[in-house]
Structures are given as C-alpha cells and as structure tokens.
N, C-alpha and C positions, 0 to 999 in steps of 0.2 A: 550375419547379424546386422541386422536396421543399424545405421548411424544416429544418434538420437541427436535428433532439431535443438537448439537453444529454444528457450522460451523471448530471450529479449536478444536484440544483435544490432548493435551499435555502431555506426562506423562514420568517422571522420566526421564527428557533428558538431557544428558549430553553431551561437546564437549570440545575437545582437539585437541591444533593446535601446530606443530613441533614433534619430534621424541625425545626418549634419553632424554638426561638430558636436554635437551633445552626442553622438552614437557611440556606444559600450558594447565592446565584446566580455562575456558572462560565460561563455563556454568553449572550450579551442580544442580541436583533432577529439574528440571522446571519442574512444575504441574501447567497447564492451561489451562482452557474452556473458548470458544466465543461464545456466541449464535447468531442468526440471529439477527440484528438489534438493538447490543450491542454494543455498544461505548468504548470501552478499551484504555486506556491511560497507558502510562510506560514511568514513570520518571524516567529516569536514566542519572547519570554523566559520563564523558567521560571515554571509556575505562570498563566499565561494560558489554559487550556481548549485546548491545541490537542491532545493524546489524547485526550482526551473527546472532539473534536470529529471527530477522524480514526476514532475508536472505533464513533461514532455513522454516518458515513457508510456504514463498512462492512458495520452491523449487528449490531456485534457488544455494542453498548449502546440499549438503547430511547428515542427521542424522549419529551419530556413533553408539548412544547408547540411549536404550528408544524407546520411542512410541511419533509420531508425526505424525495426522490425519488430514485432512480438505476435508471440503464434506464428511465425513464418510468413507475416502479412504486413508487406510497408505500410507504415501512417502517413509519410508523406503525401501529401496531395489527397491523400485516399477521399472515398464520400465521405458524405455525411453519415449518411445507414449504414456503411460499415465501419466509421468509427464507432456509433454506438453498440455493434453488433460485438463488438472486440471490446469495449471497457465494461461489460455484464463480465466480463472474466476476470478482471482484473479489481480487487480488492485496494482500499486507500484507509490507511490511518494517516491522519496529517496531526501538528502541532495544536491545533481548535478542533474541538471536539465538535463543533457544528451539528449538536443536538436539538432537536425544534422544541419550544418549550412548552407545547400547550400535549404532547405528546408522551407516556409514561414509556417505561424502558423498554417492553417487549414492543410496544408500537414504534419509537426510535430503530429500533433492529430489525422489526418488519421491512422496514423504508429498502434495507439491502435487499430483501427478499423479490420488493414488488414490482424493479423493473425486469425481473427476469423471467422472461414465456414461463419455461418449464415449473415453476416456483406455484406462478398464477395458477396455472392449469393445476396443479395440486390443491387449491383452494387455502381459504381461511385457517382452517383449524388444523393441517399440517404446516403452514409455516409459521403458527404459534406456539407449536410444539417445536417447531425445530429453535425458534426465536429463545424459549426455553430453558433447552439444551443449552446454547452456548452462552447465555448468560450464565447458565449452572457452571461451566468451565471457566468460565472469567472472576466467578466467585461473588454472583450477584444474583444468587437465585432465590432469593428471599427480599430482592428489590424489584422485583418484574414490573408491580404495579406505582411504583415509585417513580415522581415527577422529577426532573434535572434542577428544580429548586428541591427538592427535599436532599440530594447528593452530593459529597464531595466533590471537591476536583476531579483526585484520583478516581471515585467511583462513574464520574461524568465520563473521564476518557476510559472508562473497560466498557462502559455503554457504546460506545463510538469502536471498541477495538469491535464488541461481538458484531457490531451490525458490518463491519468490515470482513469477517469470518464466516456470517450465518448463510453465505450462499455456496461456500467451500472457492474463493476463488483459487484458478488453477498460477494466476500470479501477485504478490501482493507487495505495495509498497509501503512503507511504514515508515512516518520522520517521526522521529525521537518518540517512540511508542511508548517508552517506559519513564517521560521527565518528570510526570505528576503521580508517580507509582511511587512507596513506600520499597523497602528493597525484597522482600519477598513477595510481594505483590509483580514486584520485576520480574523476579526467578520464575515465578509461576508462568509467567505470561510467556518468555523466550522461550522455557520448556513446552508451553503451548504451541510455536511457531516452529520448534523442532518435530512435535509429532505430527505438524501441519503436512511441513516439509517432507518426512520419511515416509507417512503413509499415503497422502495425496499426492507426493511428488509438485508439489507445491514450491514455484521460485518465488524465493523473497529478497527483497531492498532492501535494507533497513541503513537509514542516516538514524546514529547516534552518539553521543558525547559521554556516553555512563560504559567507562573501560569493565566494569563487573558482569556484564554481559559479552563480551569479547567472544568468549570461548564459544557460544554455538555458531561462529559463522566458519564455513567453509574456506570464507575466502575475505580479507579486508584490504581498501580500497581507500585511498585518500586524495577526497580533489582538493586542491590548492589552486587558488584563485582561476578556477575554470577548468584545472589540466587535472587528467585522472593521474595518481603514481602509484603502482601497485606497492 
C-alpha cells in the first residue's frame, strides 16, 4: 500500500519581521504535518503568529528559514508560476470578508472560480451554477443576487466562506471562520468543512477561539507566542 504524502509538512520554520534592534521573531522550530482529509485546529491568542503562519502556508508570505511544503512541493524560494500554480488549490477564509462591493454574491464566489484553467474552460454558465450550489449550502440561496450592502456580517462572511469552497480546494485555511456566525450558523458550517474533509479528503487549518466547534477536528494544536504545543 502507497504511503500517503502529507498535504502541508513543516519543518523547523522560523520568521522574523523588522530589521536591527527592532527585529522580532514571530515564529520558532514550527514542526507540522497535514494529511489529506485531516482536520487541524490552532488555538491561538492574539498576537501569537498564527496569520503569518496560515499566510505562509498558503504562499502568500515567503518562508525565511526552514522547510515549508504543500502538495509535496517547497515554497521556499520556489517561482513565481509555481506559486501561483499551487495556491489555485489552496482555499482562504480569513477574518475580513474582503468581498468587492460593486459585485453581487454569486459574482463574489465566481472570483474563486476564475483563476482556475479548468473552471474557465468550463465556461460561464457552469460556474454559475456551481457558484449556486454552494451558496445554497452556506444557507444563502435566496441571496445570490444580493449586493454586500444589502447583507449582514454573518451573511457577508458565508459569501467569502462559499467563494472559498466553490472551487473544491484539495487544502483549506480558515481564521476564525465562524466569529460573525450565530451558533447554528456555526454548526452548519463545521459540518460543512466535515463533509469537505471526508469526501474530498480535503486538509483543513482552522485558527479558532469558539471551544463549541472543538469536536470536529482531528487534531488541536496551540501556538503560544510563535511555538506550536500539541
């Protein structure tokens, strides 16, 4: 039987931000494996490294120092075409919804769709249907054509989770996915990132502070000021 690849593999990584005597280390020795369809959770208090850390996995900040893999493929150093080639798999829910506002929801959710070849090559009107779909699972399917001024908070960030979701990524990171969700609004959504996880084989991040979601992770992880403790 195949050994199965981690999807994220972390080793000895470390990060320092400013220059000179102003220079801060933010993150120290991090040693971390994801495997496919692994549930990782990281409670961490504020000011701990864990967007820098969730930043870095994605690619969308540079390693200094250490070993930081996903897909089986360092990011260190890597190009530029193949970071981008490697973050089309990798899903982001962050803290700001970072929805464009002149854009209604299924168009917001498009945006995950249209950097991706195979997506495009399917055209318009399949990834408006797929756009859709995972609105209809987030519980916003009768808000499609609804502008981010007409929507709540909470309904702003299930706009930001679907377009996070609508491309199936094979890894996903999520800071505090559920802090603008109502508590069954919560429920709904982990159980979403469960059957992400089980039938995609889907690895997921998730930094959060709401203990009522605990239960679906596999595995919980706590950085304290930079250091992981399991």
């Amino acid at each position: 039987m195949t050994e199965q690849k981690p999807l994220v593999e972390i080793k000895d990584l470390n990060h320092w931000f400013g220059d000179g005597d102003q220079r801060k280390q933010v993150l120290r020795s991090i040693n971390l494996t994801v495997q496919p369809g692994e549930i990782t959770i990281l409670l961490c208090p504020s000011g701990s490294g864990k967007t820098t850390l969730l930043t870095m996995v994605g690619g969308l900040r540079s390693a200094q120092n250490g070993s930081l893999r996903i897909f089986n493929e360092e990011l260190r150093q890597t190009s530029k075409t193949n970071l981008t080639r490697l973050r089309r798999k990798v899903g982001f829910i962050f803290q700001a919804h970072n929805l464009m506002p002149y854009l209604n929801s299924q168009q917001n959710v498009r945006l995950g769709l249209e950097v991706v070849p195979e997506w495009l090559e399917q055209g318009r009107a399949a990834m408006n249907y797929r756009c859709n779909e995972v609105l209809g699972q987030v519980g916003l399917g009768e808000r499609i054509d609804y502008f981010p001024s007409k929507l709540s908070g909470g309904q702003k960030q299930r706009v930001a989770i679907a377009r996070a979701l609508a491309a199936s990524p094979q890894l996903l990171l999520a800071d505090e996915p559920t802090a603008a969700l109502d508590k069954d609004s919560g429920r709904d959504l982990v159980d979403l990132f469960r059957t992400l996880a089980r039938d995609n084989k889907t690895a997921i991040v998730m930094v959060t502070h709401d203990n009522k979601i605990l239960d679906i992770a596999d595995r919980i992880v706590k950085l304290e000021q930079g250091s992981l403790v399991e």
